[in-house]
VOBA-1610 file (N, C-alpha, C; in pm, whole numbers, padded with zeros to 5 digits, always signed):
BEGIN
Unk+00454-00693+00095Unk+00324-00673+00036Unk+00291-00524+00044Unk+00193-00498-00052Unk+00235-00272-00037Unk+00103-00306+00032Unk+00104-00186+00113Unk+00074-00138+00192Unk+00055-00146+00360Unk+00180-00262+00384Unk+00233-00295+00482Unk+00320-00199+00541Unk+00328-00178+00679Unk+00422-00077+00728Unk+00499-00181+00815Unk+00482-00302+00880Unk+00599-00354+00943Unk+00602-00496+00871Unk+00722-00547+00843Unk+00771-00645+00823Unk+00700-00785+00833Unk+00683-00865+00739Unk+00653-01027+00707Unk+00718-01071+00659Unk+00689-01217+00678Unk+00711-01269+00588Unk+00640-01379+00465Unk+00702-01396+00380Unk+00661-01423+00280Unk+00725-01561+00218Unk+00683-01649+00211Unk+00745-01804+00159Unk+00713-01838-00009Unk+00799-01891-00070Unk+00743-01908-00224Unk+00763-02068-00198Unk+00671-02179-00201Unk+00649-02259-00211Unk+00710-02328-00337Unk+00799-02421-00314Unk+00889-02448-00422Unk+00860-02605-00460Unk+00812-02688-00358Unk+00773-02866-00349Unk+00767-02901-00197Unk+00665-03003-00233Unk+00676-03088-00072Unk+00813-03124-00043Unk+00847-03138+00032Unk+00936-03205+00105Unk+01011-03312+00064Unk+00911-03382+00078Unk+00936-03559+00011Unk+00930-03579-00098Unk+00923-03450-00180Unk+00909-03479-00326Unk+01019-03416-00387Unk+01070-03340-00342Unk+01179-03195-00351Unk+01283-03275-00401Unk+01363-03206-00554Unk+01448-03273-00579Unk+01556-03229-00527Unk+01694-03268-00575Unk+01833-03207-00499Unk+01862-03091-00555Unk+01795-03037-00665Unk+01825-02908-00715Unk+01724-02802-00624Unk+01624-02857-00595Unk+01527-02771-00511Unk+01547-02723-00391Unk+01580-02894-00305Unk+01667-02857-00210Unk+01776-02748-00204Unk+01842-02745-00313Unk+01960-02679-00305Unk+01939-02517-00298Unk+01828-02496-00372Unk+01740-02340-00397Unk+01712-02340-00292Unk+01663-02422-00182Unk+01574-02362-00063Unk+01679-02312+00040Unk+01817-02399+00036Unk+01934-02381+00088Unk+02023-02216+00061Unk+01994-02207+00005Unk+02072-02127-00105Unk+01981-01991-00051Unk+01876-01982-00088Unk+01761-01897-00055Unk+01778-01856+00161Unk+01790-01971+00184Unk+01778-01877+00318Unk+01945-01863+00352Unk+02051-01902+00247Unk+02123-01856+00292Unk+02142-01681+00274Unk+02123-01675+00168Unk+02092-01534+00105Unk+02070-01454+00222Unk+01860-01477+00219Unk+01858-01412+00342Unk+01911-01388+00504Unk+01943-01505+00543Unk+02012-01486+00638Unk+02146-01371+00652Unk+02202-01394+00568Unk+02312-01315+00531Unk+02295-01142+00521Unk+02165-01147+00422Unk+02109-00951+00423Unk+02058-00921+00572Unk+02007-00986+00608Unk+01960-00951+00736Unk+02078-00927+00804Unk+02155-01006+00850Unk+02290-00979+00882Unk+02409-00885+00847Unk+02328-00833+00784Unk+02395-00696+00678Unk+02549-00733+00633Unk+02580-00887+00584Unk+02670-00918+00489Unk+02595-00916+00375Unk+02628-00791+00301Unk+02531-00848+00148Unk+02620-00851+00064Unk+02784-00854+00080Unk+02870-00936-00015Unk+02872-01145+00000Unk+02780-01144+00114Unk+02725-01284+00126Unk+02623-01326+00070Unk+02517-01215+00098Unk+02403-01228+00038Unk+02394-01230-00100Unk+02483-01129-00214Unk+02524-01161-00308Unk+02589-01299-00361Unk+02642-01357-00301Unk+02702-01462-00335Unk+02603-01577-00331Unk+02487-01571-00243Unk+02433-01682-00274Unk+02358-01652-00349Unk+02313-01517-00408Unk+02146-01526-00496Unk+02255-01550-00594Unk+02389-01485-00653Unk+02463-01528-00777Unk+02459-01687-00772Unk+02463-01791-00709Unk+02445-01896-00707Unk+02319-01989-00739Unk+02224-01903-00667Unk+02112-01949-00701Unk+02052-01902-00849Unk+02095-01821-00897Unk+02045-01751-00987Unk+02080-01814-01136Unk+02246-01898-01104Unk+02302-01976-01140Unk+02209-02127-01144Unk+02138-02191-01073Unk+02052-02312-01078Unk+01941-02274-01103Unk+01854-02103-01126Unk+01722-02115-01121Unk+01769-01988-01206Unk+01792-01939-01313Unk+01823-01853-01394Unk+01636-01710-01432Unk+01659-01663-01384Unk+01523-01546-01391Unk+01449-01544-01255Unk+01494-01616-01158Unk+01445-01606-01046Unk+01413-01453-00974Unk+01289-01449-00931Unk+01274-01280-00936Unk+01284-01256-00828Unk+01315-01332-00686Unk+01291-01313-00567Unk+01506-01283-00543Unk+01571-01420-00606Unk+01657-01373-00580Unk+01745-01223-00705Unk+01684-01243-00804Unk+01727-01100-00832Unk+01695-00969-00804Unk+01601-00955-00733Unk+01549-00824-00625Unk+01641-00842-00519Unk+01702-00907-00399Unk+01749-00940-00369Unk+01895-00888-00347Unk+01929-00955-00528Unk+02069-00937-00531Unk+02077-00765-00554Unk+01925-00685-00627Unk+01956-00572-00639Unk+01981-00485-00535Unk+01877-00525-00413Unk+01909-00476-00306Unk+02013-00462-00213Unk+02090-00545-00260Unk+02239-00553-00172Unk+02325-00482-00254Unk+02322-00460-00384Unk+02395-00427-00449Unk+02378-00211-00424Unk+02244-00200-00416Unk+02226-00028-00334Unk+02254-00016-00207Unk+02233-00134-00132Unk+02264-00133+00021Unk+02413-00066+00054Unk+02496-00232-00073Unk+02640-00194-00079Unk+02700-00045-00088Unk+02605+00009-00244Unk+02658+00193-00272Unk+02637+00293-00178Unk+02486+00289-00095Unk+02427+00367-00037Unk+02471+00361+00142Unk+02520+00227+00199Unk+02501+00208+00293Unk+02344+00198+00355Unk+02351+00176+00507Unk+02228+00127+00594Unk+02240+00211+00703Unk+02114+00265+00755Unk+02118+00319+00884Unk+02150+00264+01024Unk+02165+00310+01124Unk+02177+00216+01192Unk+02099+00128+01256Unk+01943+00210+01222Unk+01869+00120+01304Unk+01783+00035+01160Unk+01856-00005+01051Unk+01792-00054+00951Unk+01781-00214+00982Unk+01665-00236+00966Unk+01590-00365+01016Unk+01585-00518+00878Unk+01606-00468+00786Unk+01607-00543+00614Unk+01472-00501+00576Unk+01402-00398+00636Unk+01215-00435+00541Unk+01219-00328+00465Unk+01172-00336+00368Unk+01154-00292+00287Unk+01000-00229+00218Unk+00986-00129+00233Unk+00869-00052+00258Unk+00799-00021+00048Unk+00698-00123+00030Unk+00657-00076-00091Unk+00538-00002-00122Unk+00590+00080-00200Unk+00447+00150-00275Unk+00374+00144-00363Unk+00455+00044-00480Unk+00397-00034-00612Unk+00339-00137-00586Unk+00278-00161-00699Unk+00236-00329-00698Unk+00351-00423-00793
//
């Protein structure tokens, strides 16, 4: 969220639970695999799942930010004390 200086988080509400189909499920799966993975600073993992998800939910904007970010992470590298947050100034 801009004008945050330390790290949240943020949930996109996709269905209840009990209502959630197997494709949803599969996004929510998919989704924290992602993240789990950037955080973990595999983002040839993290890539692989937003390409997947992106694949069942085609324009998804959470995982194509995402995938962009791993994809500069990949060119640029990470510091060492890089934490995954991501500091915005836009809206």
């Amino acid at each position: 969220m801009r004008g945050k200086v330390e790290g949240i988080v943020v949930y996109e509400l996709i269905a209840l639970r009990e209502f959630a189909t197997a494709d949803q499920l599969l996004m929510e799966a998919l989704g924290e695999e992602a993240m789990s993975a950037y955080l973990a600073r595999d983002f040839d993992g993290a890539a692989a799942a937003c390409d997947k998800l992106l694949k069942l939910r085609p324009g998804d904007v959470s995982a194509s930010e995402l995938l962009a970010r791993t994809e500069t992470l990949t060119a640029s590298g990470v510091a060492e004390n890089w934490d995954g947050v991501m500091v915005l100034t836009d809206k």
